[in-house]
C-alpha positions in Angstrom: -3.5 14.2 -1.7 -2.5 12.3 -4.5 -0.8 13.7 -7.9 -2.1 12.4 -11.5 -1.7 13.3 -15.4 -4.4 14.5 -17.2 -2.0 13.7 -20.7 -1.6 9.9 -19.8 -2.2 7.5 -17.5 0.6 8.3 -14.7 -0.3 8.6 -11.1 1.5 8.2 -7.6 0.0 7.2 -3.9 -1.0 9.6 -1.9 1.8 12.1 -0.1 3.3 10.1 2.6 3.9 11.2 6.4 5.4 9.1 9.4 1.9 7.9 10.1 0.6 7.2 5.9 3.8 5.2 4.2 3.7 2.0 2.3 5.0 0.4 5.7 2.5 1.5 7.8 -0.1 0.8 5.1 0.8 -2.7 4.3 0.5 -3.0 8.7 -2.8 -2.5 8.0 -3.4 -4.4 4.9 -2.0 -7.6 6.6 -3.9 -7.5 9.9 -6.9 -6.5 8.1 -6.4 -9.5 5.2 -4.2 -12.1 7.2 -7.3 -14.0 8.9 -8.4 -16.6 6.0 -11.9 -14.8 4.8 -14.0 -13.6 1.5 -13.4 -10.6 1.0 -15.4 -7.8 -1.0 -13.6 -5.7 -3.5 -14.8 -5.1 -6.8 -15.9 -8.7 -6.5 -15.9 -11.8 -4.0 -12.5 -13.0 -3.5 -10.3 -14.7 -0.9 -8.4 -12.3 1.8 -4.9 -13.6 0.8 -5.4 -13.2 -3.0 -6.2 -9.3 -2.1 -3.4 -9.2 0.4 -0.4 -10.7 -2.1 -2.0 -7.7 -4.6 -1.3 -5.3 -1.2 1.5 -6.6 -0.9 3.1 -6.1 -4.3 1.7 -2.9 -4.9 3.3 -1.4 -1.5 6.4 -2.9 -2.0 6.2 -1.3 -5.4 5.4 2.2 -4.0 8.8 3.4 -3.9 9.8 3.0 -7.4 6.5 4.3 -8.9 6.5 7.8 -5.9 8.1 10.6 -7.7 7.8 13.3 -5.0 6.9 11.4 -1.2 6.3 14.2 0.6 4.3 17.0 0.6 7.3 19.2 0.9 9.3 17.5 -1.8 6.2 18.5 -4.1 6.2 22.4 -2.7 10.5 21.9 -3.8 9.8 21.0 -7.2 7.1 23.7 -7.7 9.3 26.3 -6.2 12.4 25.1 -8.3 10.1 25.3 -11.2 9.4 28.9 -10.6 6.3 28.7 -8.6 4.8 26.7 -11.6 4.0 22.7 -11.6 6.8 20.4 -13.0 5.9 18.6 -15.7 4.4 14.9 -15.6 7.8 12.4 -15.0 5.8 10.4 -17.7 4.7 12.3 -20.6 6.6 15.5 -19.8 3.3 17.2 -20.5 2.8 20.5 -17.4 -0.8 18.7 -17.1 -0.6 17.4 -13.4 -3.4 17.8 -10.6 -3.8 16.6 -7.4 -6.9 15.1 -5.7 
């Protein structure tokens, strides 16, 4: 589950566990991308190109993650008075998850 703003264009990854974190993800990404290939994305494009995008983007996860776990969310709602906290953004209380 992943949190977005329906105000602006703010989002954050998905909530992470021991087995889903940028670390184990970027595992993935580099066995999956490491062998030289084409690769299909949104278009043709060699593996490494898509994996130095991976690779930025995980590394990048931590500064952009306002609330990595699924209990860190239920904190902030319940230290918001059972409501949703407002979007770290905008400030706007338009969040949803997916």
């Amino acid at each position: 589950m992943y949190i977005h703003c329906h105000s602006c264009p703010w989002e954050q990854d998905d909530f992470w566990t021991s087995s889903y974190n940028p670390f184990t993800v970027l595992m993935s990404d580099i066995k999956w991308l490491w062998f030289p290939k084409m690769v299909r994305t949104e278009k043709k494009e060699f593996s490494w190109v898509v994996l130095a995008r991976c690779i930025y983007w995980r590394l990048s996860a931590p500064f952009t993650q306002k609330w990595w776990t699924h209990a860190s969310w239920k904190k902030a709602i319940a230290a918001n008075g059972g409501k949703w906290p407002a979007c770290p953004k905008c400030g706007e209380h338009n969040l949803d998850t997916d």
